[in-house]
C-alpha positions as CSV (number, residue, x, y, z in Angstrom):
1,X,39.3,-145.6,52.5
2,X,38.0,-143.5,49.3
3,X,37.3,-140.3,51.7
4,X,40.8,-140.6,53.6
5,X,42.5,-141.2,50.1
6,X,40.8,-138.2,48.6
7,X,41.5,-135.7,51.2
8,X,46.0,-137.0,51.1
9,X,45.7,-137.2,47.3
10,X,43.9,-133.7,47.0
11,X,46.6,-132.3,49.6
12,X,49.5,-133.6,47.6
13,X,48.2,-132.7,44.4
14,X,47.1,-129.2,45.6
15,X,50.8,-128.6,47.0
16,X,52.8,-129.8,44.0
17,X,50.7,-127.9,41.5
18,X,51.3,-124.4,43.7
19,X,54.9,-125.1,43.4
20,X,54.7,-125.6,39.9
21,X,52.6,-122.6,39.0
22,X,54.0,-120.0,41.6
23,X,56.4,-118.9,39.3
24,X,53.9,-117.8,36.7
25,X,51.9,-116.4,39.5
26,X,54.7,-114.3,40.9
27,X,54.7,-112.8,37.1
28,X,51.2,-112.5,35.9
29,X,49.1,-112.4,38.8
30,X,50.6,-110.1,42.0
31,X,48.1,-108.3,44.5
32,X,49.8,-105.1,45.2
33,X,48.4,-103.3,48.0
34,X,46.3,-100.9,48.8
35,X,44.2,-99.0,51.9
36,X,42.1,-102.0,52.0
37,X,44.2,-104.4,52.3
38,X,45.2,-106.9,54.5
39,X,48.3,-107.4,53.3
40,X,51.8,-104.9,52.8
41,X,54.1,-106.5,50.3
42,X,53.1,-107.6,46.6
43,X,51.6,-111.3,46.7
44,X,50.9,-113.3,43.8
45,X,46.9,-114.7,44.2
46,X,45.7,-117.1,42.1
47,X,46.3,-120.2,44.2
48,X,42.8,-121.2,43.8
49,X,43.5,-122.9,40.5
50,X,45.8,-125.4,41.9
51,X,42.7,-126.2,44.7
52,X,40.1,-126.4,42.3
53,X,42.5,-128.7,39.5
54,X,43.5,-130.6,42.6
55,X,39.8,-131.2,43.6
56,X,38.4,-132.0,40.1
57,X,41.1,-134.4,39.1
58,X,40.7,-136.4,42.8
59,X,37.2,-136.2,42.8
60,X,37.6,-137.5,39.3
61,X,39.8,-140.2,40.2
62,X,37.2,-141.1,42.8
63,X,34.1,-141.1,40.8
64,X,35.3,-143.9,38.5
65,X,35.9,-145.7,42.2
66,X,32.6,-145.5,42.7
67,X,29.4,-145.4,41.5
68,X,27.8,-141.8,40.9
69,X,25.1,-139.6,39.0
70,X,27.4,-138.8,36.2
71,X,25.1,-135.7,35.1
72,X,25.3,-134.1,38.2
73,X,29.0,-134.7,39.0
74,X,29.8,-133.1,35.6
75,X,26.8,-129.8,36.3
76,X,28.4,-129.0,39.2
77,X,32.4,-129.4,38.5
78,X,31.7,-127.3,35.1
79,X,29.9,-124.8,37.3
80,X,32.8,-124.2,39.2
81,X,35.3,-124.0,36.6
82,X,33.4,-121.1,34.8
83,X,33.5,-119.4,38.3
84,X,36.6,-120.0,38.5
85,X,37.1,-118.6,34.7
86,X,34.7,-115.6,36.4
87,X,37.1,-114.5,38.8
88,X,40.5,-114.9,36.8
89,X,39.0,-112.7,34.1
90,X,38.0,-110.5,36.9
91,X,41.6,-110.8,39.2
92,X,43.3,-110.0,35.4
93,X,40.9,-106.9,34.6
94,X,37.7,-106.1,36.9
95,X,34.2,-106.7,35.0
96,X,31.4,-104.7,35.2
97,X,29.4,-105.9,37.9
98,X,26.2,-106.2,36.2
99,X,28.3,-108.9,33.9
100,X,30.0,-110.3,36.8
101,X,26.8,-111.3,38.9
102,X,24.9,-111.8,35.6
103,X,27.1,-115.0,35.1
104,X,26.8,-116.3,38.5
105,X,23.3,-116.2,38.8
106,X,23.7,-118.5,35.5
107,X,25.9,-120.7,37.2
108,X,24.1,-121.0,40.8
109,X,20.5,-121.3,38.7
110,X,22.1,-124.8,36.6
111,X,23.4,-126.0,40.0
112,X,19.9,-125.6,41.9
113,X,18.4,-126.8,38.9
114,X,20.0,-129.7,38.7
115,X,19.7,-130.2,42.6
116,X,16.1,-130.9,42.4
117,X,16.0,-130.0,46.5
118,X,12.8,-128.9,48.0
119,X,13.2,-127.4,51.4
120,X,9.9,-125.3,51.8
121,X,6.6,-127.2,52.4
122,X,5.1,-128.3,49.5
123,X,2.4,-125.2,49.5
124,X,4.8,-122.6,48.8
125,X,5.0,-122.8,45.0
126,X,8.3,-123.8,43.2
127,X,9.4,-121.2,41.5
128,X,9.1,-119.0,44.7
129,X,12.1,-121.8,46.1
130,X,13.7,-122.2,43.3
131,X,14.4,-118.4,43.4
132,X,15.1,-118.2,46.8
133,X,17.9,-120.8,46.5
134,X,19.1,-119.1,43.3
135,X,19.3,-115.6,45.0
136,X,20.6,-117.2,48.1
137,X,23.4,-119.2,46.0
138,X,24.4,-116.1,44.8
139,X,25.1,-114.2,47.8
140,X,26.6,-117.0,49.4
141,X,29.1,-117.1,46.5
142,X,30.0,-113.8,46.4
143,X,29.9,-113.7,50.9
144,X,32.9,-116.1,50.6
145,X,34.5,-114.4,47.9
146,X,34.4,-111.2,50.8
147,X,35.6,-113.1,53.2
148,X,38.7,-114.2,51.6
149,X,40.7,-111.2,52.8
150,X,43.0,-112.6,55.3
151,X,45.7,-115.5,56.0
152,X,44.4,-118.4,56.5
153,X,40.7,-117.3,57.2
154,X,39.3,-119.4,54.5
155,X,41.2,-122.2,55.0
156,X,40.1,-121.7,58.8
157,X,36.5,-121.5,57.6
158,X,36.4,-124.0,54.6
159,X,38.5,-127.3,55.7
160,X,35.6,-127.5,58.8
161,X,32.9,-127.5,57.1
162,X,34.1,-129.7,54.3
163,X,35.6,-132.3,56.8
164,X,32.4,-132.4,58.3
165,X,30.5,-133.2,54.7
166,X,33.2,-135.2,54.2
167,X,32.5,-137.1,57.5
168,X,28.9,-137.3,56.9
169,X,29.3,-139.7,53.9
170,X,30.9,-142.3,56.2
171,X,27.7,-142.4,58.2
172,X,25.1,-142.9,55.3
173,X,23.9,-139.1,56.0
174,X,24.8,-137.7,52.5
175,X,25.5,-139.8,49.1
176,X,29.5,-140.9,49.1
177,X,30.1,-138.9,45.8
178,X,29.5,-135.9,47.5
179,X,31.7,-137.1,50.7
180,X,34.3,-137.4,48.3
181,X,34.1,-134.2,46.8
182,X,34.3,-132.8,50.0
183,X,36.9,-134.6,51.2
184,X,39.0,-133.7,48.2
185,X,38.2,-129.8,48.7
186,X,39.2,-130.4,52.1
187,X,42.1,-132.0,50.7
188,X,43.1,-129.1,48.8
189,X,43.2,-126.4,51.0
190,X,45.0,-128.3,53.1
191,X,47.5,-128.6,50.4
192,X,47.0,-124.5,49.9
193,X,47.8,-124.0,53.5
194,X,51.2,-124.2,53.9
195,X,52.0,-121.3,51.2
196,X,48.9,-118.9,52.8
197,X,50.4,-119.3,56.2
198,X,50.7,-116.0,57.6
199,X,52.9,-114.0,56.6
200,X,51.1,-115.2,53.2
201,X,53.0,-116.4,50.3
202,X,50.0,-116.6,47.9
203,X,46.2,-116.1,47.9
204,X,43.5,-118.0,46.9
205,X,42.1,-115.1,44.4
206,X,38.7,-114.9,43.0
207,X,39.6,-117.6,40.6
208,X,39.4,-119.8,44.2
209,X,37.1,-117.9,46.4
210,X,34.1,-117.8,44.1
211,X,34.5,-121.8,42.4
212,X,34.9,-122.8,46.4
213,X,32.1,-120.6,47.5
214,X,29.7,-122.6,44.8
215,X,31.1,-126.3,46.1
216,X,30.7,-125.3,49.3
217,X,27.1,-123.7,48.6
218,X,26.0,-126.8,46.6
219,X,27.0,-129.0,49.5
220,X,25.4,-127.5,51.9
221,X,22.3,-127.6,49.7
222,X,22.4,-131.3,49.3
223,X,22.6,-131.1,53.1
224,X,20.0,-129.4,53.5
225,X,18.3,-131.4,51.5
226,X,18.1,-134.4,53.4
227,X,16.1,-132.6,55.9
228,X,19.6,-131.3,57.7
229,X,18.4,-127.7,57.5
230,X,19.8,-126.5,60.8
231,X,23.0,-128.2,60.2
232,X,23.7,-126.8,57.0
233,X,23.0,-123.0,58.1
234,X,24.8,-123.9,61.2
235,X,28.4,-124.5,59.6
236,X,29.0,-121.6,57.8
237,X,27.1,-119.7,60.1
238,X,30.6,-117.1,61.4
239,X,30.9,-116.5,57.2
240,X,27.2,-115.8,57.0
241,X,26.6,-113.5,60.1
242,X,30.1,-111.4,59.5
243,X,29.4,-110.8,56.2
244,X,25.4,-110.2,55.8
245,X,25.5,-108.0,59.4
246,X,28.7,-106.2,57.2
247,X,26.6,-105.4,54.3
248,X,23.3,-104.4,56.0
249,X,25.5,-101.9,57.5
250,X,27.3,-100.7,54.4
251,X,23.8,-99.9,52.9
252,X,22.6,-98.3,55.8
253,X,25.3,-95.9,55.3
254,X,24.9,-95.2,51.2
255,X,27.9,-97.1,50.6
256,X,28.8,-99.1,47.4
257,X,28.6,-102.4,48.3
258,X,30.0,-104.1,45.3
259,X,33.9,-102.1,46.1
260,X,36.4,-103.3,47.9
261,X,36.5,-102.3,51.7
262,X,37.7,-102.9,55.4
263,X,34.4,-103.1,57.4
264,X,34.4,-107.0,57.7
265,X,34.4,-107.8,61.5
266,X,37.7,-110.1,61.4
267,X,39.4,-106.7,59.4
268,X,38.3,-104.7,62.1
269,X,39.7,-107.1,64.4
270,X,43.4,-106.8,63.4
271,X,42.7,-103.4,63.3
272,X,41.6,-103.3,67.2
273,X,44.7,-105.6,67.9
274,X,44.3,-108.9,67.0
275,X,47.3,-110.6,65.3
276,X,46.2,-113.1,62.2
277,X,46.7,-116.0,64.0
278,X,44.8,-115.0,66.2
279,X,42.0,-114.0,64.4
280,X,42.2,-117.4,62.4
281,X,42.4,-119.4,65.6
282,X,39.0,-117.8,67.0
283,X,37.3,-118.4,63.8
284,X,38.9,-122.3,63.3
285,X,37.7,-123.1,67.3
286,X,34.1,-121.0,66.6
287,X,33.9,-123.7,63.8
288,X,34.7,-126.7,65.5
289,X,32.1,-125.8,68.3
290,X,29.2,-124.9,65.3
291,X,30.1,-128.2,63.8
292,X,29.3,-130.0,67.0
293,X,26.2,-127.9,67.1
294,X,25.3,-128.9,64.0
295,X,26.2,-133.0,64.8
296,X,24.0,-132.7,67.4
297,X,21.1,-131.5,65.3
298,X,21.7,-135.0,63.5
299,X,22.2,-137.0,65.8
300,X,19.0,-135.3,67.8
301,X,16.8,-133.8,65.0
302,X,14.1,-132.6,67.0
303,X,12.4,-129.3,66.6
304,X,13.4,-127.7,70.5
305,X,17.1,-128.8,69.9
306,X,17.7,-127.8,66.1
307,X,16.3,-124.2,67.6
308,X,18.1,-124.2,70.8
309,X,21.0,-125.6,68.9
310,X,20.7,-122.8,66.5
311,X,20.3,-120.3,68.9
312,X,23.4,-121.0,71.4
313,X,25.1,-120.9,67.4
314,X,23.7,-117.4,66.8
315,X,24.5,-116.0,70.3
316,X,29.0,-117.4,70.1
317,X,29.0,-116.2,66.4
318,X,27.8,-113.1,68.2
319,X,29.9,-113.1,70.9
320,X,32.5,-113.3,68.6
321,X,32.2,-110.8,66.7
322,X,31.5,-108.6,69.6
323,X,35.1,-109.4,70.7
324,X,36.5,-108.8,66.9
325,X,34.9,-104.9,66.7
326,X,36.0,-104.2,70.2
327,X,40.2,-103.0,71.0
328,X,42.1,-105.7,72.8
329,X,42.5,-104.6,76.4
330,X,46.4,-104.2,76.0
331,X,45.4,-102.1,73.0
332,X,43.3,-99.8,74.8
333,X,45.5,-98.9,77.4
């Protein structure tokens, strides 16, 4: 009951708070276009506050329903909202990006520190995984924060994998604090969806791609965690491949990586053809299959099928965006 009430509440909440604040939004915080945009008319962005004050306060609500690490619930929720402060201060005036990432690696390093999760065998020393996860907190992060560049994609992306945290609670997989967490992220951009619906009406902003892109990251770490390794690269694995394949190429070529661009697979695909809907609907069903993928690494958690499982994930992530750099036949001709 707590997980289904968390995800309506978090939906509601999320939706009445846009309304409330879109008017400020629509004066203080438009996203005018430019060439690398996905988008042709001035948009207010900043919708991520709403989805973030909409997850706190039901997560909140939740965690005096049940029992929880206090500590940890508070580390991680503060976390977010400095992101969250992070990429307002960067929507209102771009930071230097020594500052920028200089913050969140002081974010991501209190969240993995307070995670306590060891995922290497015990021989590889601590500080070696601590640094790992910290690095690799980081560019998750900042990979969702690049992917948020079209209509819908994130909620396309996001409301998968957190349904499937959420899901995991109810089956003793994960601790129920985190399920509800999940549930009321999943909640929120539920709530978010309805005014990002292409044509958009509002963006999430940094403000919400960067505090989501920690949740998200920290739940997948508890995730992992439990010994659910495969799983947890398995769900976000269309964000991970897109956007690290994206920036292996961007270096190869001298590029800045830190500036705004339109290299990301699903940007090239409405280039090649691809309406937005259509591009969100290949990515929502790509995630429904990886989260059955990664289901069936729990439910079977031996080695061959968390590696074959992984691999068949690898190879349609592929396939995908194989189909996303290429012109639509109709295009073509």
């Amino acid at each position: 009951m707590i997980v289904v009430f968390a995800v309506l509440a978090s939906a509601l909440l999320s939706a009445v708070l846009i309304i409330a604040l879109k008017p400020l939004l629509i004066r203080y915080a438009l996203a005018r276009p430019n060439a690398r945009s996905s988008h042709r008319a001035p948009t207010p962005q900043g919708g991520g506050i709403a989805v973030l004050a909409a997850t706190i306060v039901i997560a909140g609500i939740g965690a005096v329903w049940i029992a929880l690490p206090f500590w940890d619930f508070t580390i991680v929720l503060a976390a977010a909202v400095v992101f969250a402060v992070i990429g307002t201060a960067d929507d209102i005036r771009p930071m230097p990006v020594w500052l920028r990432l200089a913050m969140q690696f002081a974010g991501v390093m209190a969240v993995v520190s307070q995670s306590d999760v060891r995922l290497f065998p015990d021989f590889v020393p601590h500080i070696l995984e601590w640094s790992i996860l910290v690095f690799g907190g980081v560019w998750f992060v900042n990979l969702v924060n690049f992917m948020d560049g079209l209509d819908w994609i994130s909620v396309a992306e996001m409301v998968p994998i957190t349904a499937f945290v959420a899901g995991l609670g109810l089956f003793g997989v994960i601790p129920m604090w985190i399920a509800v967490l999940a549930a009321a992220l999943c909640g929120a951009l539920l709530g978010f969806a309805p005014f990002n619906k292409p044509v958009a009406r509002l963006f999430l902003g940094d403000v919400g791609s960067l505090s989501i892109g920690l949740l998200v990251g920290w739940m997948l770490l508890q995730l992992a965690g439990t010994g659910a390794l495969a799983a947890a690269i398995l769900l976000p694995l269309y964000y991970l491949m897109d956007a690290t394949i994206t920036l292996l190429r961007r270096l190869a070529r001298g590029e800045k990586v830190w500036e705004a661009h339109r290299s990301h697979f699903y940007q090239k695909a409405t280039d090649n053809g691809f309406s937005v809907l259509a591009v969100d609907a290949n990515v929502f069903g790509l995630n429904l299959v990886l989260a059955a993928l990664a289901a069936m690494t729990l439910v079977w958690p031996s080695g061959a099928v968390q590696i074959a499982a992984f691999a068949l994930g690898a190879v349609l992530v592929g396939l995908v965006l194989r189909r996303f750099s290429q012109p639509r036949p109709e295009v073509s001709r």
